[in-house]
Structures are given as C-alpha cells and as structure tokens.
C-alpha positions in Angstrom: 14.1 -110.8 0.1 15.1 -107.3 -0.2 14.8 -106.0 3.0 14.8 -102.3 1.7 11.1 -102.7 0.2 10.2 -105.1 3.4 7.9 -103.8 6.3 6.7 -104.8 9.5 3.3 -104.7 8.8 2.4 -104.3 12.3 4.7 -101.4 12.7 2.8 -99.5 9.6 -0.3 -100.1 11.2 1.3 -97.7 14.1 2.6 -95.4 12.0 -0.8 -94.5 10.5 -2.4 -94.4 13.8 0.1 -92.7 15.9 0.0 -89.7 12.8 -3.5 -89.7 13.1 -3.4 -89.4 17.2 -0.9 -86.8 17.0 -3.2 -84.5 15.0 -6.3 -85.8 17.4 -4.0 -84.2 20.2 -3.2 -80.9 18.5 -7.0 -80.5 17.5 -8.3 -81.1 20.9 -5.7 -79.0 22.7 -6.2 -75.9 20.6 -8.1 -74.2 23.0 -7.9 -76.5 26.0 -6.2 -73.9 28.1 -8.9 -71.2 26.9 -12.0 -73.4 28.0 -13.5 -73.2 31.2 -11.9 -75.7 33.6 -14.6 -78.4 34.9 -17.4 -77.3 31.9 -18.8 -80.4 29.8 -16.3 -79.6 26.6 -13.4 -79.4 28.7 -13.4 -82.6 29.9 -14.4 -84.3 26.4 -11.3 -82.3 25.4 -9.1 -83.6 27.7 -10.4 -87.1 27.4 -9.4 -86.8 23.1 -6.3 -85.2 24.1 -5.1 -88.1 26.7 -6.9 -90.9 24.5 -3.7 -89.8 21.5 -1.0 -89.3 23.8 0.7 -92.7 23.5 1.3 -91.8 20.0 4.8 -89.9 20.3 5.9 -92.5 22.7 4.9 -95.4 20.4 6.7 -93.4 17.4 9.7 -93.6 19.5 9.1 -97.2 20.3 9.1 -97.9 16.4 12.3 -96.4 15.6 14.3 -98.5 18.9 12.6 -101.5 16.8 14.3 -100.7 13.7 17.2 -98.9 14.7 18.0 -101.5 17.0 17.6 -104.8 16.0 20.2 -107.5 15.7 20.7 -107.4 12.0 20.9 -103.5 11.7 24.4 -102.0 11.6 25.0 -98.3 11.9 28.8 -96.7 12.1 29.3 -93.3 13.9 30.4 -92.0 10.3 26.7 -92.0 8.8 25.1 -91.4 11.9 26.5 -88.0 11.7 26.6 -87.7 7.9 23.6 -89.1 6.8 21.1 -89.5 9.3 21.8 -86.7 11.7 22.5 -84.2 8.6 19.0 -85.5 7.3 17.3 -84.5 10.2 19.3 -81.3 10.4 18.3 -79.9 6.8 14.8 -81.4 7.4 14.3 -79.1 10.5 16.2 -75.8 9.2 13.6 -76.8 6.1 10.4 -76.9 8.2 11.3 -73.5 9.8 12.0 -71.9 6.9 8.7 -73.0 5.7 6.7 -72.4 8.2 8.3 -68.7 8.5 6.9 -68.6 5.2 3.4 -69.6 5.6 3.0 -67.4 8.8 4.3 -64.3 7.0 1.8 -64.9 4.3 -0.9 -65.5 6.5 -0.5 -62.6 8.0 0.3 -60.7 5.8 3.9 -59.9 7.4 6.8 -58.4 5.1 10.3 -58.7 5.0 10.5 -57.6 8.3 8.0 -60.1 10.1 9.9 -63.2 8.2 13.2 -61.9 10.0 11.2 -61.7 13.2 10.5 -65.1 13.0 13.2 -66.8 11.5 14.5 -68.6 14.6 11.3 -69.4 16.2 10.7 -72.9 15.8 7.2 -74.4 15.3 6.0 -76.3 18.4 5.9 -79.7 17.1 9.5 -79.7 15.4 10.5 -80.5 18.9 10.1 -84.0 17.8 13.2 -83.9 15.0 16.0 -82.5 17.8 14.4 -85.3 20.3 15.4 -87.4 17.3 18.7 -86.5 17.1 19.2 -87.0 20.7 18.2 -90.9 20.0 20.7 -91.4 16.9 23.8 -90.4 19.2 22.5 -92.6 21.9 22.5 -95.6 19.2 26.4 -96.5 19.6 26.3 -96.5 23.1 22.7 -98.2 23.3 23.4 -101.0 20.7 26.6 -103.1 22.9 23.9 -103.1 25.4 20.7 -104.3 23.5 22.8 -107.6 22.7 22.5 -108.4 26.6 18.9 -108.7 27.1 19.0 -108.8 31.3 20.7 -105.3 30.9 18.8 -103.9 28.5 16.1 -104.9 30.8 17.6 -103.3 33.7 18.4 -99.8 31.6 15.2 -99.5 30.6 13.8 -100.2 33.7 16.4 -97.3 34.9 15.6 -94.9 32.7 11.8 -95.2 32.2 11.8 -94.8 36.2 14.0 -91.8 36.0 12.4 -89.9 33.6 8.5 -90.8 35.0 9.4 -90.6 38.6 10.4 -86.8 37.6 6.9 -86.2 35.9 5.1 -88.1 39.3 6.7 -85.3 41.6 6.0 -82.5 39.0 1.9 -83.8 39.4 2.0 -84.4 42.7 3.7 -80.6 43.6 1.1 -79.1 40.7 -1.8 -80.6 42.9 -0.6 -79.3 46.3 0.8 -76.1 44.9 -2.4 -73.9 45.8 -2.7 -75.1 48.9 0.6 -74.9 49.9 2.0 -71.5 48.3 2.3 -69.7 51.7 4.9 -72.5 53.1 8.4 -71.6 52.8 10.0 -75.6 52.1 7.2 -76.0 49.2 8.3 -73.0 47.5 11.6 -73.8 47.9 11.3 -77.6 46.4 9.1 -75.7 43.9 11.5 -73.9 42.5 14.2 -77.0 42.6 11.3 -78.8 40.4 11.1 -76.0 38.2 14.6 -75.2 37.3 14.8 -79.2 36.7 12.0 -79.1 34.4 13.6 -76.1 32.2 16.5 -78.5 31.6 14.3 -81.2 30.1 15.6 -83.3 32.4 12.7 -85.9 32.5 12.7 -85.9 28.8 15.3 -87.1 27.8 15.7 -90.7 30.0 11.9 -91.1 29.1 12.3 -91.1 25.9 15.4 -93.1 25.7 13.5 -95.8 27.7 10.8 -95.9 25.3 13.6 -96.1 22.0 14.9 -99.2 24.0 11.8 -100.4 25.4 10.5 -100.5 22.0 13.4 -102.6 20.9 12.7 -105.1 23.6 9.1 -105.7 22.5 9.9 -106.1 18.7 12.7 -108.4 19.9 11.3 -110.8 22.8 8.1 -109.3 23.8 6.7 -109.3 27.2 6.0 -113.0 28.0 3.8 -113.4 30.6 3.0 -110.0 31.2 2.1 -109.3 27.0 -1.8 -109.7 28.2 -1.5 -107.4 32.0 0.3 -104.7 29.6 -2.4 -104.8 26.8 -5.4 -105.2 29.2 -3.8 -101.8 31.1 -3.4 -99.7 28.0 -6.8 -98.5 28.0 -7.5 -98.0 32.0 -4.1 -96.2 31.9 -4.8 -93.7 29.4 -8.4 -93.1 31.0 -6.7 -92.8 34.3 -4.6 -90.4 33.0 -7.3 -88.0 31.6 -9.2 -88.4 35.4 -5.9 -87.2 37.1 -5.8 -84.3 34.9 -9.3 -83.2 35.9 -9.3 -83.7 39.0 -5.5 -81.8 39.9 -7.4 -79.2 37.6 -10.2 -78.7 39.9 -9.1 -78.8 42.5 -6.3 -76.5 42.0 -8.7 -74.3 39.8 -5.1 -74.0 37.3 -4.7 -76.1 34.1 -2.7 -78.9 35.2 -0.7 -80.2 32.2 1.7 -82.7 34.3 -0.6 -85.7 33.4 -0.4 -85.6 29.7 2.6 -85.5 29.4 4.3 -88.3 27.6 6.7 -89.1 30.5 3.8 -89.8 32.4 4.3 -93.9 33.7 0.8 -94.2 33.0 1.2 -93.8 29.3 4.3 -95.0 28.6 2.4 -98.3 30.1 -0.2 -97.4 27.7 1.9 -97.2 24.6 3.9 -100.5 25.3 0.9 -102.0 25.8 -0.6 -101.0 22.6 2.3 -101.6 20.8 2.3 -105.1 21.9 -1.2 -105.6 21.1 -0.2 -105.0 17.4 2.9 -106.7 17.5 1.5 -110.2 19.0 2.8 -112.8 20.8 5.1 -114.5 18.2 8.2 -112.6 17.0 6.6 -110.6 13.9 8.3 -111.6 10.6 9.5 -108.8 7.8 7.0 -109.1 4.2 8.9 -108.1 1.3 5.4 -107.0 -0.6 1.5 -105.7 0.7 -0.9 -108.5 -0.8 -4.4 -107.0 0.5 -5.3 -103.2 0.2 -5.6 -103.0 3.7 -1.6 -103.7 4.2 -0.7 -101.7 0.9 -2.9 -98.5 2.5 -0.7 -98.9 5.5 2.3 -99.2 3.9 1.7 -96.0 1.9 0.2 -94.1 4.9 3.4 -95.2 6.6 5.7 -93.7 4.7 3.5 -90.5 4.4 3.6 -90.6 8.3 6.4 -88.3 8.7 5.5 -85.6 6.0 2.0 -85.8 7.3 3.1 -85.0 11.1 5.2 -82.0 9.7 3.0 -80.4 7.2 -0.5 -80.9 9.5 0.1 -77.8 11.9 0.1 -75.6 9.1 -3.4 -77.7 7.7 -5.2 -77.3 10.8 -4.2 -74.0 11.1 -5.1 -72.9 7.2 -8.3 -74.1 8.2 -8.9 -72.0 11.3 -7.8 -69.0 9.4 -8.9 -69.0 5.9 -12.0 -71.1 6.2 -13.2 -70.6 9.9 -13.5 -74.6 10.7 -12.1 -75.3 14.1 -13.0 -77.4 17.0 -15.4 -74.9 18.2 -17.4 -74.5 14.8 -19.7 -77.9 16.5 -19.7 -79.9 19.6 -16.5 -80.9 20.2 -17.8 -84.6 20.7 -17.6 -84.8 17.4 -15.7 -81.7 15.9 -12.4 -83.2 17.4 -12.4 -86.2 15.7 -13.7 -85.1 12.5 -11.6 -82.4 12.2 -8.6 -84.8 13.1 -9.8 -86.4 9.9 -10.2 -83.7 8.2 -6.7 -82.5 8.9 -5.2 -86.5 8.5 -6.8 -86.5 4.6 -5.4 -83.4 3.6 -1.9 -83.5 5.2 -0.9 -87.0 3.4 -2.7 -85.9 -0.2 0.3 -82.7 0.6 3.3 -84.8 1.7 2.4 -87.3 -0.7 2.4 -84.0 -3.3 5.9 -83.2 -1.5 7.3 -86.5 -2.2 7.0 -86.3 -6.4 9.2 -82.5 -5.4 13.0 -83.7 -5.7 14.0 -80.4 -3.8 11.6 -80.8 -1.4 11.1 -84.8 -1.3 14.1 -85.4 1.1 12.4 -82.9 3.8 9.4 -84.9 4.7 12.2 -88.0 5.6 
C-alpha cells in the first residue's frame, strides 16, 4: 500500500467538519459582542458559536494522530527545514495577502499596506500554535511509546491548561460583585498578567495533540461510550455557563468558549472517538464510494479553506451586504456558514492548480 495516497477515512470526515465549524464559529461571533446581552439572537448566537468550538481542538487532535503514531518517524533536521519552514512561508504568505485584500477593500494606498504589514489576521493564530506542536514532537514521541505516561502527561497537561481557564470563569463571574475588594483585585490582576502569556494555551493544546494520539492509538475502552454520550451535554453546558456568567455580570463573558475550556476538550475527544470507533481504524489506500472520495478531497482543501474563509465571509459583508444580520440568525448562521464553506474550497481548490501559490494553503 502506498501510505502517501492512504487516509484515515474517519479522520477526513473531521477535517471537513471541523473546517465547516470553524467558519460556523466565525459567522456567529461576528457581532456577538455587539448584540444585546440576554435578547433572543444572542443566545442562538452563542449556542452556534459553542455548538463549533470543539473543532480547533479536534484539528489538533488529528495532527497528534498522525504525527504521532508508531510508524511515523520525524528527525529534528526536517522538522525545522521542512515542516516548520512550511508553516513559516505559509504564514508570512497569508499576511501578505491579507494586507492585500484589506488595502483593496478599502481602498488604502501604499501607505495603509505599510500600516498593516505586521498585523496578523486573527485566525493565523492557529499556524504559530502549530509550530509550537512540531518542536514539542521530539520530546513528545520517547513518551507516546509508554502508554501509562502518556496517559499521565496528558492527564497533566489537559488539567493545567483547563484548571487555568476554570479560575479565569469563575473570577469573570464574581468580578462585578467583587470589584471593590482589595484581595480580588489583586488575584485579578495575577489572572490577568497569566492570561497575557498564554499560559493556559499552550499545555491545553499539547494535551489535546497527545490526547488525540491516544485515541487513534488505543481508544478509550470502557469509557469510549461515557466520552461520546458527554460530547453533546458538554458543549450545551458550555453555551449555558456563558449566558448565565453574562447575565449576571451584565459583561460579555468569553472564558466559556474558549477551547481550553474541560468542558470541550471532553466534547472534542468525545466526538472524535465517536468517528473513530471502537476497533483500531485501519489506513485505505483508495475512496471506493463518493461519499469517502468527497471527504478525501474536502480534506485536503481543509487547510486552504480555513485560511482563505475570513477574507470570503468578509467579501461578502462588504461588497455584497450578506451577513448574519441580513435574516434571523436561526438560520442566517448556518447558511451563511455554508455559504462561506462552498466558496472557500472552490478558492483553495483554485489555489492548489497555482504552483507559486499551491504550497501556501499546506
């Protein structure tokens, strides 16, 4: 079999879903801190926006899987020289780009383009967290061979990183009706100079990379069911905690969607061992029905599609006036997710058959 053309079919599956979810969140969090806090399209935008937010977690999930598994060998030499340099001109790419499209959308000259040049489009976040992951892989990969301590790590750093986010909700509930005391504001600003550093981010994320290995690898045995049956409920639970901390604080209280959150990094392992099954998933070296040859080509899209959709959804808004708001949002939000999904993979697909531009969408 040649494993270069072979796919985890359940894995493309994710990849098409997680791309579509990341748009779902973008769309439905457009305006989310512009709409009044409590009213009826609030809440079905926060529910939307929760409902996706396993996606970048599962993404992360998908690469530990590959990246990780037994058979997979990376050396230091092209981590740094092929895959980290990929990433690197993909990024410097993207912001160039988008530099670009801004300055023509606006109709900015020479000056605006310098203006800019160094400020990096919101979601391009995702390409330095993947960075962080490659130069973890050297260290992480002696360890995944052990699977009690790779247990144990990710148990360490998913706790690490979500313990952080549980304090952050817990002080952004109490904060308005504690501001006058003088030991909150003080542990307020400990939490806050933390949270500039990232510092929840970064074991968070790592624990999903390896936690993702685990499930491609053994699974979760007798808790597979508990973890799938919780996804759900732990998403929904989620999107209730944000509403309620919002309330009752009267301030948009962001803590709760925030991928770090335990409740959906349980979400996302659970979904992603819904997909993967209880037996050890085997590698296909070809699609035989158009379902799995869809996925496969979606899947490989998936990466141009979540790089090149900010600047769809936002070509929309600007040139054609269809945004979230142009109809209830009940429905707006998910067609417009569509909307955006359809035209971003017809344009990385487009981006692919570009050889200067083909090695920019990964």
């Amino acid at each position: 079999m040649n494993r270069r053309n072979a796919s985890y079919m359940y894995m493309e599956y994710l990849r098409v879903i997680c791309a579509f979810m990341v748009i779902m969140i973008h769309v439905s969090g457009a305006n989310w801190f512009k709409i009044e806090i409590g009213s009826a399209n609030w809440i079905i935008h926060t529910f939307y926006n929760l409902f996706g937010r396993f996606s970048v977690c599962v993404f992360c999930m998908i690469s530990g899987a590959l990246l990780l598994r037994p058979d997979k060998t990376i050396c230091i030499h092209d981590i740094f020289h092929k895959n980290i340099k990929r990433i690197l001109i993909c990024f410097v790419t993207w912001i160039i780009l988008y530099d670009v499209f801004y300055t023509v959308m606006y109709k900015g000259g020479f000056t605006y383009f310098i203006q800019n040049l160094f400020k990096m489009p919101r979601h391009l976040w995702y390409l330095l967290m993947l960075i962080g992951l490659y130069l973890a892989i050297p260290v992480l990969k002696p360890i995944t061979k052990d699977k009690a301590l790779t247990r144990y790590l990710i148990t360490l750093l998913v706790v690490f990183g979500t313990i952080f986010g549980m304090f952050k909700g817990i002080n952004g509930f109490f904060k308005p009706l504690l501001s006058e005391n003088t030991l909150f504001n003080l542990w307020d600003m400990l939490l806050t100079d933390l949270g500039e550093m990232n510092i929840s981010f970064v074991p968070g994320y790592l624990g999903c990379f390896l936690l993702g290995h685990y499930i491609h690898e053994y699974g979760l045995g007798k808790w597979h069911s508990t973890f799938i049956t919780a996804a759900i409920p732990a998403l929904l639970l989620s999107a209730l905690l944000t509403i309620l901390a919002s309330q009752v604080s009267g301030k948009y209280v962001y803590t709760f969607m925030m991928e770090t959150n335990p409740l959906i990094i349980l979400a996302s392992a659970g979904i992603m061992a819904f997909f993967r099954g209880r037996q050890r998933p085997m590698l296909k070296d070809r699609s035989e029905t158009f379902t799995e040859k869809a996925a496969v080509l979606l899947g490989s899209l998936s990466m141009g599609i979540y790089l090149i959709h900010l600047a769809v959804l936002e070509s929309l808004a600007h040139y054609l006036n269809i945004t979230v708001a142009s109809f209830n949002p009940l429905f707006s939000i998910p067609l417009l997710s569509l909307l955006v999904f359809i035209v971003s993979a017809l344009l990385a697909a487009v981006l692919k058959k570009i050889p200067l531009l083909r090695s920019t969408v990964i």
